[in-house]
N, C-alpha and C positions, 0 to 999 in steps of 0.2 A: 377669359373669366372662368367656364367652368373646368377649365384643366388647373386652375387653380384651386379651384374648389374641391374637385373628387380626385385628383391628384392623375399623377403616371397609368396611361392602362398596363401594369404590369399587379402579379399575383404579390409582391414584397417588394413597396416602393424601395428604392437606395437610396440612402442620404451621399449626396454629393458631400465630401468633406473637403472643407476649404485649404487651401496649401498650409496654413499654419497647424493646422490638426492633422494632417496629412504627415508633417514633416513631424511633430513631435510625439507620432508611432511609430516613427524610426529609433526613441529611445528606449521603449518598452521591451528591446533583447535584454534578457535575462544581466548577458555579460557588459550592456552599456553603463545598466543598471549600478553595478557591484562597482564599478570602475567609477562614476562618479561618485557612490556612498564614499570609497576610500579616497577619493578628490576631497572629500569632505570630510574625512577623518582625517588627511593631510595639514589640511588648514586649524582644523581647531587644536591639532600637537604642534601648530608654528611652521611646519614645513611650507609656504606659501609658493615655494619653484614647485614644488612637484603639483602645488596644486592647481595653479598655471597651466603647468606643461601638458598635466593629462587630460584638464579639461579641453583644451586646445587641440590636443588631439583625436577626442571624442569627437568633439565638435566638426573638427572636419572630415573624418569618417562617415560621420551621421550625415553628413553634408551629402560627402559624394554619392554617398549611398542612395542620398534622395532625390537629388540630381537625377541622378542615372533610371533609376524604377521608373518617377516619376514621367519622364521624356518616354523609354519604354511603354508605359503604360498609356499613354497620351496617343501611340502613332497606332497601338495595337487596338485602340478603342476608333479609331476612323477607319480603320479596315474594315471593322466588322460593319461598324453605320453600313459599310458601302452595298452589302446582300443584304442586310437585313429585312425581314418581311415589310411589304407597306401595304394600305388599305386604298381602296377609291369608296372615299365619300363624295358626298353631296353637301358643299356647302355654298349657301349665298347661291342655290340655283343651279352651284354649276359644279359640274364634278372634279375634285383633287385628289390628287396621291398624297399622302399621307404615313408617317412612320405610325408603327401598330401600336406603341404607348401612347401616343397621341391622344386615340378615341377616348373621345367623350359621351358621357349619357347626352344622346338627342342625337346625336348624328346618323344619318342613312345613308347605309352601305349597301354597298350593290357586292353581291359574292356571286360567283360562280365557280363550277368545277375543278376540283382542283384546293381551292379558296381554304384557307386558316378562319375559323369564327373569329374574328379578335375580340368579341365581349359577348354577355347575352342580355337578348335583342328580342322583340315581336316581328314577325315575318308578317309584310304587310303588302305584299306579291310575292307570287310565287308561279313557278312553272317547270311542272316535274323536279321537282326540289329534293333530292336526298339527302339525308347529310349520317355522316356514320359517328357515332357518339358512345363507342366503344370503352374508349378515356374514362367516361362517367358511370355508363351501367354493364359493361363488360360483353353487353349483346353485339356480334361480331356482324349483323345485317344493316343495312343502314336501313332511316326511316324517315318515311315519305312529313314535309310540312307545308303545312297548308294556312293563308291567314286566317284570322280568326278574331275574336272577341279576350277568350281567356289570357290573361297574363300570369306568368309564373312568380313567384314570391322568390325573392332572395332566402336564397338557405334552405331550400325546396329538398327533399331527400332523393338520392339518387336513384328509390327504386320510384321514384313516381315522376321521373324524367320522360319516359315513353309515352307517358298520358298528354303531355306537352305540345302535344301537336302544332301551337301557333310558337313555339316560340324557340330560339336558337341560343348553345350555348358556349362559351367561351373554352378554346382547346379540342373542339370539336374541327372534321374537316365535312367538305364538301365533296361526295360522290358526284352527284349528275343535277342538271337544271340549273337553277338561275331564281336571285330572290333580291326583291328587296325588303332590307331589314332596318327598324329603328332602333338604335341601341340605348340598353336601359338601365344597365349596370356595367363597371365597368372596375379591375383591379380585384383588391380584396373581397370589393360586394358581390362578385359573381358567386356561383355554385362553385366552378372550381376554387376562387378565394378560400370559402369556406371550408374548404376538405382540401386544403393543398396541399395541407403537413403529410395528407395518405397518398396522395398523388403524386407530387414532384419530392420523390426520393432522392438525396442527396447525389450526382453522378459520382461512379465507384473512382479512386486512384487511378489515372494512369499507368503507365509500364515506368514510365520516366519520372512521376510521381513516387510511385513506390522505391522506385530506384533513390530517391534524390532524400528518401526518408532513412533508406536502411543506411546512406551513406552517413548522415547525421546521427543517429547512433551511434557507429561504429565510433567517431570520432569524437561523441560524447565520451564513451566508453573509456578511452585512451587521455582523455582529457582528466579526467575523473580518480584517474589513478595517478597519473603525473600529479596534479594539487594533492591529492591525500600525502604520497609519496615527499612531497617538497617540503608541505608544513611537517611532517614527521619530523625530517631531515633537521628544519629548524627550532622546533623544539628539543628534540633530543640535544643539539651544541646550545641551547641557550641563547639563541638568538631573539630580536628584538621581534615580538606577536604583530605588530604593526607589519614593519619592515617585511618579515616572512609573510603575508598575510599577502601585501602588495604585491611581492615577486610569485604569488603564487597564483593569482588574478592575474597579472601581465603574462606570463606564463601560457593561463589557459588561454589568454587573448591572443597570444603567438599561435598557438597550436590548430586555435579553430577558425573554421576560411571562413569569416562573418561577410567576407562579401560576394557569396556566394548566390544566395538569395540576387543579388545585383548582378553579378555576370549572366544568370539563368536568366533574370529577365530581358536584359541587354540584346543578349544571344539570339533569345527567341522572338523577340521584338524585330530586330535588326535580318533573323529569316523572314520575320512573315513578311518586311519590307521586299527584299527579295524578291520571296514567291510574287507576291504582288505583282510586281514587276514582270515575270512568267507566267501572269494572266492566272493564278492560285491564291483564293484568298482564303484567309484561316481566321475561324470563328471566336476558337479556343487556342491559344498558344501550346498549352502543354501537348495537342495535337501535331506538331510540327515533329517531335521524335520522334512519337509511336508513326507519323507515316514512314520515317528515315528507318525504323525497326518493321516495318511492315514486310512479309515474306509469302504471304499470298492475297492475291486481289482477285474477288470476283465481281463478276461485271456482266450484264444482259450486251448483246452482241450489237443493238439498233443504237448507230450514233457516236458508237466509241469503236466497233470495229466496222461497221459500214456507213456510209455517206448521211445516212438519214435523210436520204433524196429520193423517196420512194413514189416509183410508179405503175400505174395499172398498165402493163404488158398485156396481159391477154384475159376474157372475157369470156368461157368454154362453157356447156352445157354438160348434159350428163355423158353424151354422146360422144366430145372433145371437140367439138363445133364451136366457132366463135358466134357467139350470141350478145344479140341487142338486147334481148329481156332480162337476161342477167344484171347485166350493166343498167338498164333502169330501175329495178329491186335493188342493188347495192346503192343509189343514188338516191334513190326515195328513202332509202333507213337511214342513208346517211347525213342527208340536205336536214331532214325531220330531228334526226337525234337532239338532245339538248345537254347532254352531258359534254366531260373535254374529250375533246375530236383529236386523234390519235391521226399521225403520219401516213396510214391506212386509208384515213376516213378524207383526210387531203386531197392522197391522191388519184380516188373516185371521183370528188367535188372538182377537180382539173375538165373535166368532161361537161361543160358547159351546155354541150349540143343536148344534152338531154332536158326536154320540155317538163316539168310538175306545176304548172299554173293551174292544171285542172283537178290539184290534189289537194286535200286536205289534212293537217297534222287532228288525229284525234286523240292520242294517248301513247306511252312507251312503258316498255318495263327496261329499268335502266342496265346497262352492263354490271355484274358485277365479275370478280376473278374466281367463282367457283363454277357458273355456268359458262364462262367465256362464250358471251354472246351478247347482243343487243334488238328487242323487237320492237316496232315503230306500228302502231295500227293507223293507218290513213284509209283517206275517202276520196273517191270520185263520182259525183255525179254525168251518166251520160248526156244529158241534157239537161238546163237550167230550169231551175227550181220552180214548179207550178207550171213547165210547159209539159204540152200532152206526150205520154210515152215516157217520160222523166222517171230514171233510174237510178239507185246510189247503188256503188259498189265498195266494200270496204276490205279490207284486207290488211291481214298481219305479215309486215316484211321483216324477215329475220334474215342475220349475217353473222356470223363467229367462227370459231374454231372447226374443221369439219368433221374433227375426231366425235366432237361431240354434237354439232349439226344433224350429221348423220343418221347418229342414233334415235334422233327423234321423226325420221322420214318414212312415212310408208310408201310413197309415192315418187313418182321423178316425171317430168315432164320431156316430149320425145320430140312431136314437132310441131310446137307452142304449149301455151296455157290452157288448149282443150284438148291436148293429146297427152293424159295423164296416166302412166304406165307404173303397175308395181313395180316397188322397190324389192326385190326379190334376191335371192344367193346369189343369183347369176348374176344380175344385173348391181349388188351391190359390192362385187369383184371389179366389176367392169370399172366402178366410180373409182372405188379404192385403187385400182391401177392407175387411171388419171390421176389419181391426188397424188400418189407417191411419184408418177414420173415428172410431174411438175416441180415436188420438191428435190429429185436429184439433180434437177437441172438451175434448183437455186433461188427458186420463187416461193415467194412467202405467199400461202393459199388461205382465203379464204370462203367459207358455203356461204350459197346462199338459199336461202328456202320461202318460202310464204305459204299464208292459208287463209282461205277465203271465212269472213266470219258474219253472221248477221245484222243485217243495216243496226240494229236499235242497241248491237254489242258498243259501249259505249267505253270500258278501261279496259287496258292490256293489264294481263296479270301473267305470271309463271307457269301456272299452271294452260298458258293456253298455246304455249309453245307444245306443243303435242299435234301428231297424224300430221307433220306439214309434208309438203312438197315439194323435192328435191328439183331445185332450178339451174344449180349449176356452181362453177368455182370464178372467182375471181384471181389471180394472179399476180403477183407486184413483184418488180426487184428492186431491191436495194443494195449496190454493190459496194464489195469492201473498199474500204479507204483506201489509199495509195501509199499514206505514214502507215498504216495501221502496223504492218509487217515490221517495217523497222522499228517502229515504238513496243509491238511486240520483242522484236528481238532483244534491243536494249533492257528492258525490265529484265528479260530471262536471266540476259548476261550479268547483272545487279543481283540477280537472287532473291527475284520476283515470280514467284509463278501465278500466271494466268489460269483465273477458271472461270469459265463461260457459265453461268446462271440465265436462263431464260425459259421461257415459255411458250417456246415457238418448240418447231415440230426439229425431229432430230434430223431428220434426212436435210433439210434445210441448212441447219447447222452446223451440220456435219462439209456439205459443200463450202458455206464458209468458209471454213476451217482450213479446208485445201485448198481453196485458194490466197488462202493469208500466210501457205507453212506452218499450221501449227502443227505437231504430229497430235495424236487422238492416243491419251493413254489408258483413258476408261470411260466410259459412258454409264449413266446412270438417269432411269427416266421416274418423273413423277410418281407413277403407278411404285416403280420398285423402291423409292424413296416412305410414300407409305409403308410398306413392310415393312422395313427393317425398322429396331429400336434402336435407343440413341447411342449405345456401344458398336452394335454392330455398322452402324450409321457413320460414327467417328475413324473404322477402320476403311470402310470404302471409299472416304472421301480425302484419303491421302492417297490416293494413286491414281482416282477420277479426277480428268480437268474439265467434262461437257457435264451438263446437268440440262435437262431437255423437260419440256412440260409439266413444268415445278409452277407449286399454287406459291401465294409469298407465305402461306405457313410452311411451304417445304422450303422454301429457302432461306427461314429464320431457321430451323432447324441444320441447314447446311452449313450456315455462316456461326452456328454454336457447336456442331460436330468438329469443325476444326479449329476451332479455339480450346477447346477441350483437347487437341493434341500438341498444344503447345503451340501451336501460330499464330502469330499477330496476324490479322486478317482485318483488310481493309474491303470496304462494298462501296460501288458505283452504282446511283441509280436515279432517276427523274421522276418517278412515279408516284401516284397515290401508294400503293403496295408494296414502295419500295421502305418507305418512312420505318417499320419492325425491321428488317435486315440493316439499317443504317445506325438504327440504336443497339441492334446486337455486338455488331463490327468492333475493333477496337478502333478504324478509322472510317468515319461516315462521312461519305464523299457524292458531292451532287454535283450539278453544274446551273448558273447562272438561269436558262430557260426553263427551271423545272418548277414544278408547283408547287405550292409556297410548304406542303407541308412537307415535302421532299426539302427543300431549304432550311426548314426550321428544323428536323432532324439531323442533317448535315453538319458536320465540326468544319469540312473544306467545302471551299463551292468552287470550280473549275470555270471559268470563264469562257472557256472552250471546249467543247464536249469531245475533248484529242488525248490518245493515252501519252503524245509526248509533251505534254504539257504536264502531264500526272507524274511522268518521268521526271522531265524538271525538278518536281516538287518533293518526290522520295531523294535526289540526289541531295535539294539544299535541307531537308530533315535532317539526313546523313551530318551534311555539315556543318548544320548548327551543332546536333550532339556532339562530332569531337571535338566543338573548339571549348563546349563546357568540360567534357572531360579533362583538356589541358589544363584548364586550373586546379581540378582536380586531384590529378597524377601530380601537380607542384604542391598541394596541398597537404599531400600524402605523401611525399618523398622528404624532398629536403627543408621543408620547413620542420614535419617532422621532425627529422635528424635534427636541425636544430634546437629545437624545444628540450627535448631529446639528453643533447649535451649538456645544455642548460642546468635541467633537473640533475644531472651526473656531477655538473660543477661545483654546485652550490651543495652538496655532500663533504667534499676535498679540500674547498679553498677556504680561507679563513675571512672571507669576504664574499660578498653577494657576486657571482660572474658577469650581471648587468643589472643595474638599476633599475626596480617597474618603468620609469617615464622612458628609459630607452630602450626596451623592449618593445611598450608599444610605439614608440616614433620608429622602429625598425621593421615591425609589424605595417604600418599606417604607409612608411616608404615600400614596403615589399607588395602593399593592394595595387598603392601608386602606378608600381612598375605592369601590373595586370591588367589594367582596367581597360587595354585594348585588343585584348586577346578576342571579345566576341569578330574584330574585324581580321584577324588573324585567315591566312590563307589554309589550304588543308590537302594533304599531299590524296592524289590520285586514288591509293589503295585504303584510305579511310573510308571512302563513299562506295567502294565496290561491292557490300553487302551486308544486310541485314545486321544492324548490331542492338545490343539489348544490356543493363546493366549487369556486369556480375561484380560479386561484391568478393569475393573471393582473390580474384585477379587485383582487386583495389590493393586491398590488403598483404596479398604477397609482393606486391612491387613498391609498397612502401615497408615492411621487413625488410627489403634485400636493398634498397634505394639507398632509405633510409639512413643506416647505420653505416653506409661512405661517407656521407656529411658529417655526422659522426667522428669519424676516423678526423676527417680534415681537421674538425672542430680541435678534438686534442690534440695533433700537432702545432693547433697553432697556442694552442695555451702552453706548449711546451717548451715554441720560440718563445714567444711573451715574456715566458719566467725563466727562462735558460738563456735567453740570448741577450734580449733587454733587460732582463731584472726590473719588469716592470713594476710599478707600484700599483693599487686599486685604478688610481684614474686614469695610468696608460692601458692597463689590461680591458680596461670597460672599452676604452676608445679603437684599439686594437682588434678585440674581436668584433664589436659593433661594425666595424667596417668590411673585416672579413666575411663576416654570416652577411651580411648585407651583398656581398660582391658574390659569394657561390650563390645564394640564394637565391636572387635573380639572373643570373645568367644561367644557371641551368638550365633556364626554359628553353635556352636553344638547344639543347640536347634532346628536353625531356618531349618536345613540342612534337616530334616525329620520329616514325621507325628508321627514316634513312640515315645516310651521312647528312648530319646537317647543315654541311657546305654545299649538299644538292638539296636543299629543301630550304627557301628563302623563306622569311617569315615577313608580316608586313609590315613597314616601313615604320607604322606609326608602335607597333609593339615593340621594335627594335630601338625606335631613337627613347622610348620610355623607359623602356631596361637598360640600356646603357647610360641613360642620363643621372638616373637612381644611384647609380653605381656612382657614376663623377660627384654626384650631390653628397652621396654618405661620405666621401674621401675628404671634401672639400668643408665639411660639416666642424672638423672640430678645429677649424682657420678661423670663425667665425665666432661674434661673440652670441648667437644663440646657443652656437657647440658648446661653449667653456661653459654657460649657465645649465648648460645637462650635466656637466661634469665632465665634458670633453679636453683632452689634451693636446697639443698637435703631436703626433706621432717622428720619431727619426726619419729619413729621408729611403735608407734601407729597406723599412718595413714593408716601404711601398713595392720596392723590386722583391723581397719576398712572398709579397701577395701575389706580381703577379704571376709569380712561378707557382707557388701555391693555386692558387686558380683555374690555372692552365691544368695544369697536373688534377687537380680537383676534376673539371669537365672530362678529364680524358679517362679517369678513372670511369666516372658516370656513363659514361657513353661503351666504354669494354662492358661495364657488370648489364648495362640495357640490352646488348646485344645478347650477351650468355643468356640474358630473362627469356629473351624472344626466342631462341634458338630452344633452348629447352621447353617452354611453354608449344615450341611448334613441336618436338618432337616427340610429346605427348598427346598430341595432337588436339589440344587447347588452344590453338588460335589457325588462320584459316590461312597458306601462304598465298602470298611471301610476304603478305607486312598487315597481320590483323591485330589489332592493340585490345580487342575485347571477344568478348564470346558471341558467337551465333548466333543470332534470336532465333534461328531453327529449331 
């Protein structure tokens, strides 16, 4: 009832449209449009066959067109359902998972770390609750809430968000703690609702978007000049405004691949099913290219190049001593923390033997990525409360980074907790020596420190991390994966480069590295990443592949440095921190276990936190794009050429070269023959690297294609009128069948760089093209044919076709090779068989 009532929790409900509304925006193309108006100029001058024939026609275009989208669009929308964010309320008592539009005002959610707000809510528990609300007021620290009385007003101004203490808001994430929340608005009526037109900025074009726009153009362009050109033609001989008017709409309907929009979706639809299948699922379709164009991928090393099985190894003091005290300070910060518990934090909590029943959680200051660290202040009393002698002890245990641990120690502990020795030059050599010899040996190090603080200190704050005392290093390994090396190697070989992005220490890293083969071609750390500005930024980071204790604003800036040099750059990542580098990326890639706002920035979610799975995924990108390009390259070749001839015809001959109604039935047989190209197979050397639209290369291979079909075309108008002395209604049926027979068979030439008697195409593309072919021949035996104005052809004609044909392919297939051979020898495409340019 009240999801009825306050609708979708989304910012801009969708209206579902029903199949019948659905279907009849398949007729608002411009050119379905023109085509029925002159179906309906047909009829009211009495011509009632054409007006028949072309509605007939439409109608089934429009059909398959919607057919096809439709199914497309149906499989591509359960993929995504399947990562999609969900919520755990509380309803009827008991707690359910829940999809994130669902929420409704009155439901209580339980969020923790990590956690998507999905609406805003009054926090009505809490426990150390942060949540970062950067989204709304641009303050980059998260901020502590607590319940309360206040509630905030729908449409509240976003400088007076901070003051909000009780109450939590939609689009916002979860730092640390744990809360329950009643939610109180929900869609348009949140604060984001209200400011959403400044917030959610339309996402920019893809690569394959842009691509897929300047190709429409190009062929608007060409469209545009052919009708000008045709109606000229026929006005200047006086021909009938209707008639020329027709063939010059059938024409543009010849020329432009209207079922494009349909294969693109087919295609991409039909990868993401794929990927699926390769444990990759895709959020956004138009994402499936830019991963197949993707040419450098960065990626944190935990999980994708090591096991993410990590364990506490060893337990050292300052001394290099294996220490129990250490090991209970790492256990007490970490048993106590309330934020998300990190692989780290795991594999401390493994150590069960360690006793804190007599400890109490009193307060934390939570992690954040600037201090990389986390402080927990706990209590133990010696003796139970109100007995004689009865003592509290409190203390602040701190664990993070030791780079910067460190820095805050004046002290170190020698032999225990009351043999406290300065931290001195000497003696902070000595530590620095252990931390580094630990990380050449491949352990990920963390400090650990405490400080004693007075019983009645009652909250951790930042400021109290100061003067602590150096207690020692914690240890873990995490060893590389087994795939890791071959999925590295594979991408290389693909023309993938790997760049390690992380925040772990470089010597660490750097071990990695050798043991996975990768070579080290530059190193660039945090500190020097600061320096440089974003030019000088953009040159280092094409020849650096480690990036080593980078904040996520240094590695938003890393993943825009090389995009700025021209790279499609895809980012892997699981984190709170990671969500800005996934939106910067041109492909933002998460995987399955990650946290929802890691998800919800994510176009791919990886099922498997494995780079050969991500391999997988770049090889069928690859394949989806060349099977759209193959309609493409026919689109732009010899349809071309046909259209082409067309417009050259109806100059010369004292009669129209094809009737509008069989233009488009030749047009409508020639989609026919395509429509299973997205299943089409794809030879080896299309998926070997990085490919990216050029529009140039479109363009000169339909020039040079082109004007062969051409060529054919007048020969055969020259049999026609030279051999058979055809009249108008053998010449229409003549060439009808010829443009129909090169037209589609070419794709076995045009489909691949090879011989294309070593490059099988699939089954169902093949018996659709060839069938097309027998159907046009067999078309004017028929009395649908004679009602076009089909005639049956001499018996001859047919053996001249197929030598004609023959001859036709073999022409197509010498001028494709000279393309390629000279395009390579220019060094325009990448050997031995690249159909498009680099995206390098």
């Amino acid at each position: 009832m009240r999801l009825t009532r306050f609708g979708p929790n989304v910012l801009r409900p969708r209206r579902e449209r029903t199949l019948f509304v659905e279907f009849l925006s398949h007729f608002l193309n411009p050119l379905v449009i023109i085509l029925l108006l002159a179906s309906g100029l047909s009829a009211l001058t009495g011509d009632a066959t054409s007006f028949f024939i072309i509605g007939a026609i439409v109608l089934t275009s429009v059909t398959l067109d919607f057919v096809q989208e439709h199914r497309a669009g149906r499989a591509a929308e359960r993929l995504k359902q399947a990562v999609t964010v969900r919520v755990s309320v509380v309803r009827d008592g008991k707690p359910v998972e829940i999809l994130l539009d669902q929420v409704v005002p009155g439901d209580v959610v339980r969020l923790a770390a990590g956690d998507l707000v999905p609406a805003d809510g009054r926090v009505l528990e809490a426990r150390d609750f942060f949540v970062k609300q950067a989204l709304l007021t641009g303050e980059p620290y998260p901020v502590e809430k607590h319940p309360g009385d206040l509630i905030h007003t729908a449409g509240t101004q976003a400088a007076g968000l901070d003051g909000a203490s009780n109450s939590v808001f939609m689009g916002t994430s979860v730092i640390s703690g744990s809360a329950t929340v009643l939610m109180c608005w929900t869609g348009p009526a949140t604060i984001l609702g209200n400011i959403a037109d400044t917030l959610t900025a339309r996402v920019p074009p893809t690569a394959f978007e842009r691509g897929t726009r300047s190709f429409s153009l190009l062929i608007m362009r060409l469209t545009i000049l052919l009708v000008l050109f045709v109606m000229l033609a026929n006005t200047f001989f006086h021909r009938p405004l209707l008639e020329g008017f027709l063939f010059a709409v059938a024409l543009a309907v010849g020329l432009t691949p209207e079922l494009l929009p349909m294969v693109v979706s087919v295609t991409l639809s039909r990868g993401a099913l794929r990927m699926a299948a390769k444990k990759v699922i895709v959020k956004r379709l138009a994402s499936i290219q830019d991963l197949g164009s993707m040419d450098v991928l960065c990626t944190d090393k935990t999980g994708t190049l090591t096991e993410a099985r990590i364990h506490l190894e060893r337990h050292l003091d300052a001394l290099g001593r294996t220490s129990r005290r250490v090991l209970e300070l790492a256990y007490l910060n970490s048993v106590f923390e309330t934020g998300l518990r990190s692989p780290l934090d795991d594999a401390i909590l493994e150590h069960k033997e360690i006793d804190v029943r007599d400890w109490t959680r009193i307060d934390e200051v939570p992690f954040d990525f600037e201090r990389r660290r986390i402080s927990v202040l706990v209590e133990r009393r010696a003796n139970p409360p109100g007995a004689e002698g009865s003592a509290v002890e409190r203390l602040l245990a701190v664990k993070g980074a030791p780079e910067d641990i460190l820095n805050l120690c004046t002290h170190y502990e020698g032999d225990g907790p009351t043999d406290l020795r300065s931290l001195d030059r000497a003696a902070r050599a000595q530590v620095q020596a252990l931390f580094e010899a630990q990380c050449r040996e491949g352990f990920r190090v963390l400090a650990i420190a405490w400080r004693r603080v007075a019983p009645d200190h009652a909250h951790a704050v930042v400021s109290d991390e100061t003067e602590l005392v150096f207690a020692g290093f914690a240890a873990f390994l995490d060893p590389p994966k087994a795939s890791a090396a071959q999925a590295l190697q594979r991408l290389a070989a693909s023309g993938v480069a790997v760049k390690i992005v992380t925040g772990d220490n470089e010597l660490v890293t750097q071990h990695v590295c050798a043991q996975l083969g990768i070579p080290l071609t530059g190193m660039l750390l945090g500190t020097e990443v600061a320096a440089l500005d974003d030019p000088a930024l953009a040159v280092r980071v094409q020849t650096a592949n480690l990036f080593c204790r980078v904040t996520p604003a240094q590695k938003n800036r890393i993943i825009l440095a090389l995009r700025s040099r021209g790279h499609v750059v895809g980012y892997l990542g699981d984190g709170i921190n990671d969500a800005p580098s996934m939106h910067s990326a041109d492909v933002g890639i998460s995987v399955d276990g990650a946290v929802d706002v890691a998800k919800d920035a994510a176009v791919l979610i990886l099922l498997e936190p494995d780079l050969r799975v991500l391999h997988d995924g770049v090889m069928e990108g690859r394949r989806t794009f060349a099977n759209v390009m193959k309609y493409i390259m026919m689109g732009t070749s010899s349809n071309f050429g046909n259209m082409f001839s067309m417009a050259g015809a109806s100059v010369v001959l004292p009669f129209l070269p094809m009737l509008p109604a069989q233009i488009l039935l030749n047009n409508l047989l020639y989609d026919l023959s395509e429509v299973s190209i997205p299943m089409d197979s794809v030879d080896p050397e299309d998926v070997a690297h990085p490919r990216a639209w050029d529009m140039s290369f479109i363009r000169n291979f339909m020039m040079i294609v082109g004007p062969v079909s051409s060529v054919f075309d007048f020969l055969t108008f020259a049999i026609l009128l030279g051999i058979f002395h055809a009249d108008k209604d053998l010449f229409h049926t003549g060439w009808f069948i010829e443009s129909i027979a090169t037209q589609v068979l070419v794709i076995f030439v045009i489909r691949t760089r090879r011989n294309p008697f070593r490059s099988r195409p699939h089954r169902l593309l093949a018996a659709t093209s060839v069938g097309v072919v027998v159907l046009a021949m067999l078309l004017p035996f028929t009395p649908f044919g004679r009602s076009l104005g089909f005639v049956p052809p001499p018996p001859f004609f047919f053996l001249l076709l197929a030598g004609m044909a023959l001859a036709y392919l073999l022409a197509v297939e010498g001028v494709k090779r000279w393309f390629y051979r000279s395009r390579f020898s220019q060094g325009l495409v990448r050997p031995p068989q690249n159909i498009l340019r680099d995206a390098d």
